[in-house]
N, C-alpha and C positions, 0 to 999 in steps of 0.2 A: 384403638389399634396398637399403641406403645405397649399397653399393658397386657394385651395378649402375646406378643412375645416377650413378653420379660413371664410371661408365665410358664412360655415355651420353654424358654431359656432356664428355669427357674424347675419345672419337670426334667429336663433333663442333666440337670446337675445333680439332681436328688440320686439317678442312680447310680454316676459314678461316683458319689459322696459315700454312698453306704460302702462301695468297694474299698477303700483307704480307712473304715473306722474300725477299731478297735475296744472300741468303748460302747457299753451297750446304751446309755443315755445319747452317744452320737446318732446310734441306730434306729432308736425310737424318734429322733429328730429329723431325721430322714425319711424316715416313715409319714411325719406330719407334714413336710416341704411336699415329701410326693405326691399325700391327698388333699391338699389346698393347692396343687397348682394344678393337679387332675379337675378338680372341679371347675376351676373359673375357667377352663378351658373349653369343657363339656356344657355348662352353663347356657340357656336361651331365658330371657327374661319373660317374652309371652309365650311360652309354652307349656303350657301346663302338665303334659306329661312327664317334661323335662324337667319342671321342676321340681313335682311329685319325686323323681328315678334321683334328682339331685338331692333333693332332703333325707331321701332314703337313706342313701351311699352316706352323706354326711353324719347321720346316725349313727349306724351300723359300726365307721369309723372310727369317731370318736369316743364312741363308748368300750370299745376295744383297745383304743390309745390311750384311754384314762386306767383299763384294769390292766395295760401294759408294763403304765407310769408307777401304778402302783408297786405291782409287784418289784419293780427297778428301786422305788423308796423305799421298800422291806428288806431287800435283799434277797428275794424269793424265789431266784432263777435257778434253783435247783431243782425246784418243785418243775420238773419239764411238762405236765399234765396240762396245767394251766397256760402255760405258755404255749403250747401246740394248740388248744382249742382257743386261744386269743387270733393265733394267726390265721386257723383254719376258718373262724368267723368274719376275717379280715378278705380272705378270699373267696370264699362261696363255698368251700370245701365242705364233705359230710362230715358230721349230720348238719353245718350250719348252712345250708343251702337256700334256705325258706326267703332270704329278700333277693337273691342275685337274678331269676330271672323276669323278676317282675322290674327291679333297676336298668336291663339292659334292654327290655319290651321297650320303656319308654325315654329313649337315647336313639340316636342314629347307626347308621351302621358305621362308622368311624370313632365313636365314643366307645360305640362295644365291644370293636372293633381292641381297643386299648383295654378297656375292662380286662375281657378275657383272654390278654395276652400281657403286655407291657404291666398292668396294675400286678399279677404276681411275683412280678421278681422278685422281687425286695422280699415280701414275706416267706416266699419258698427258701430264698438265701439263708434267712433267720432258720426257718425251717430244717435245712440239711446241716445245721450244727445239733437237732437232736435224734439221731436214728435209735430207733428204738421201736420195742413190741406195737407201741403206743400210733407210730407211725402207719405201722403196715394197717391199722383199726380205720385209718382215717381213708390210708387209699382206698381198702374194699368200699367204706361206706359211701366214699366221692363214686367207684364206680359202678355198683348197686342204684344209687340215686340218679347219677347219669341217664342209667339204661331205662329204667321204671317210669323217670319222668318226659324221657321224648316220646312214649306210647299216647296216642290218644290228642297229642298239637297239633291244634289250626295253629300257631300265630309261631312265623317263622324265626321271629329274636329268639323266642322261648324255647323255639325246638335248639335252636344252637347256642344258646343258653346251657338246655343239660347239657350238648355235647359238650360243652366246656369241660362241664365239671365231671362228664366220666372221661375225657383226656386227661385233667388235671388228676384224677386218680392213678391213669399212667405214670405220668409227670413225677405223683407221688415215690409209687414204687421205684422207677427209674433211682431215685435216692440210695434206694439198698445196694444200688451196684456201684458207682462212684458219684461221690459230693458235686459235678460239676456233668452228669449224661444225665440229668434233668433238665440242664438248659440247653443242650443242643436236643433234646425231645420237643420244649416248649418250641426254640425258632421253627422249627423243622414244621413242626403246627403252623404255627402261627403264617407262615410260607403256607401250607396249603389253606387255612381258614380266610388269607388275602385272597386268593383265587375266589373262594368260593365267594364271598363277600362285592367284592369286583361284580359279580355277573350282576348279584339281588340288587346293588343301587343304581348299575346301566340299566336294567328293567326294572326296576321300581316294586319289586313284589314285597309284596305286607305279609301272604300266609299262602298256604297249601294249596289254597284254590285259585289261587292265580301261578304257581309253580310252571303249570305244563303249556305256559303263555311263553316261556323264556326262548329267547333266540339264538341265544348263544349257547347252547344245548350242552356240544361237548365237551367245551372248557368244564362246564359245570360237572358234567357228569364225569370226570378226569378227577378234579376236584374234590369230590366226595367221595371215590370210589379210594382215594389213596388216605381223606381221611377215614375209611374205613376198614383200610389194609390190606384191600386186593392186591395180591401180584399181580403183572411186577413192578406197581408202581411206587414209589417213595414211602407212604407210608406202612407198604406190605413191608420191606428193610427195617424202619426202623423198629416195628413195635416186633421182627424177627429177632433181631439183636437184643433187646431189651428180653426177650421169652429167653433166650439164649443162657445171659446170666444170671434169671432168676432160676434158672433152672439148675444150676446149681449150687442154693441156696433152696429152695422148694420146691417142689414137684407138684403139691398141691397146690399153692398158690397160682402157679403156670397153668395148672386145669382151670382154675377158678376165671384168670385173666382171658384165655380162651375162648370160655363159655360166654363172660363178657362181649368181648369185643364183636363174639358171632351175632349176638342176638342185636348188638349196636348197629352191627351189618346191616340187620334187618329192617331197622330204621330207616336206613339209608338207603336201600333198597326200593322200600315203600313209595317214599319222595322220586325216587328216578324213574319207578315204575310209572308215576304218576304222569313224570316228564314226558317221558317217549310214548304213552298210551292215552293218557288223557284220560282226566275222573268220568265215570259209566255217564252219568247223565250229562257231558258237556258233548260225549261221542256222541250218546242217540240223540241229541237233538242237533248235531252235525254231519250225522247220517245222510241225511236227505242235500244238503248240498253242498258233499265233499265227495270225492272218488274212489271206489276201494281200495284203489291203489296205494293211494297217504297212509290206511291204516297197516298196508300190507308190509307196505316200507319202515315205518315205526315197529311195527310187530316181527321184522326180521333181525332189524338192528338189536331190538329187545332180547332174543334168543342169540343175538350174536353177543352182546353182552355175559351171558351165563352162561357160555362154552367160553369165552374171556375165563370167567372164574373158576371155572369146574377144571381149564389143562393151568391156570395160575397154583391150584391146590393137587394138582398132580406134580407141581414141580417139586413140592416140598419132601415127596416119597420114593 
């Protein structure tokens, strides 16, 4: 038990350590404090999942923090290529997306919980000292990858999993407008992903098919609706403001982020439809002894939801 807060204690100094260095070897060593004390924190001894998602993470890590090291002993930090695709492999960012949602599948919902929130700061930080063409490559791809891979998820870590990382494609871009509206992007997430997160460990849900079991309905559905950027809820503001200054800076890009985020909607929509209607076979075979009235009341709530969003996008014209 000592040792788990001095780990705490030990996680949390790493990140206001990086904010006082100067030095890129400090930086890299901050790097290393924050993922040795992320780990023995997330760490269960007999759990196999956990320690599968643990060995992963620890990989992935250090093999990042050794081509970090290096390029630090060459002198290599000019070469910004390398150093962007170290950090973006560091976070789960596109194209290095390939171990993040299978690391946060097998973690709790409070280790993931940090994953895909607390674990990018530091590398984002690194990140917003190189803006560049190189940059805007990695937001599409984080948010392209986002969207493509929550189509077709039973297993609810994985679905918010990609959402991670087509947020963090947000995140990304947020960069282009000032070095520091990427972090109040990130909390502002990280604020609605506690909501949603909140609901899934009071009800205990594993995947999709247990979804429209949840009782806490609204929070939930409040939740995802703002990470999805329906007016007029929170995060319909923020990612408003963020389209705002990208748009003057590109026009196309702004179409792109758009098209994005609608079809993310879609996602998300899928999942609530699921909530308030209930998957076809768990109805017909509830048919018979429920009232029509339960389906009539879910089925109005459902259409009250979609004039919610059809007078939220009137507001905008």
């Amino acid at each position: 038990m000592p040792s788990f807060f001095l780990f705490i204690v030990l996680y949390i100094i790493s990140f206001f350590f990086v904010l006082g260095c100067n030095d890129w070897f400090l930086l890299w060593l901050s790097l290393e404090i924050n993922m040795i004390s992320f780990i023995m924190l997330i760490y269960k001894r007999y759990d196999l999942y956990n320690l599968e998602s643990c060995y992963k993470y620890f990989f992935i890590q250090s093999m990042s923090s050794a081509f970090f090291l290096s390029l630090l002993f060459f002198n290599s930090f000019k070469m910004s290529f390398l150093v962007l695709m170290l950090l973006s492999l560091k976070i789960g960012a596109g194209p290095f997306f390939f171990w993040f949602p299978s690391v946060v599948k097998g973690i709790n919902w409070i280790s993931g919980f940090l994953l895909m929130t607390f674990q990018k700061i530091i590398p984002l930080l690194i990140m917003s000292m190189f803006i560049g063409s190189l940059l805007w490559l990695i937001g599409i791809m984080s948010l392209l990858i986002g969207v493509f891979g929550s189509f077709n998820q039973i297993n609810i870590k994985e679905l918010m999993a990609y959402s991670s990382v087509h947020h963090l494609g947000w995140i990304i871009s947020c960069m282009m407008i000032d070095n520091m509206y990427w972090f109040m992007y990130l909390f502002v997430y990280g604020m609605m992903l506690a909501g949603v997160i909140y609901v899934l460990i009071d009800e205990e849900i594993i995947n999709l098919i247990m979804i429209n079991k949840i009782k806490g309905k609204w929070w939930f559905l409040l939740s995802m609706m703002s990470m999805g950027g329906m007016p007029p809820l929170l995060g319909f503001f923020l990612k408003m403001v963020t389209l705002y200054y990208i748009f003057m800076l590109d026009i196309f890009y702004v179409m792109f982020l758009l098209l994005m985020s609608v079809i993310m909607f879609y996602v998300y929509i899928r999942m609530l439809y699921d909530i308030m209607m209930g998957y076809k076979y768990e109805v017909m075979w509830s048919m018979n002894i429920m009232s029509k009235n339960y389906y009539k009341k879910d089925y109005f709530s459902f259409i009250g939801i979609l004039l919610m969003m059809m007078l939220g996008l009137l507001m905008l014209f």
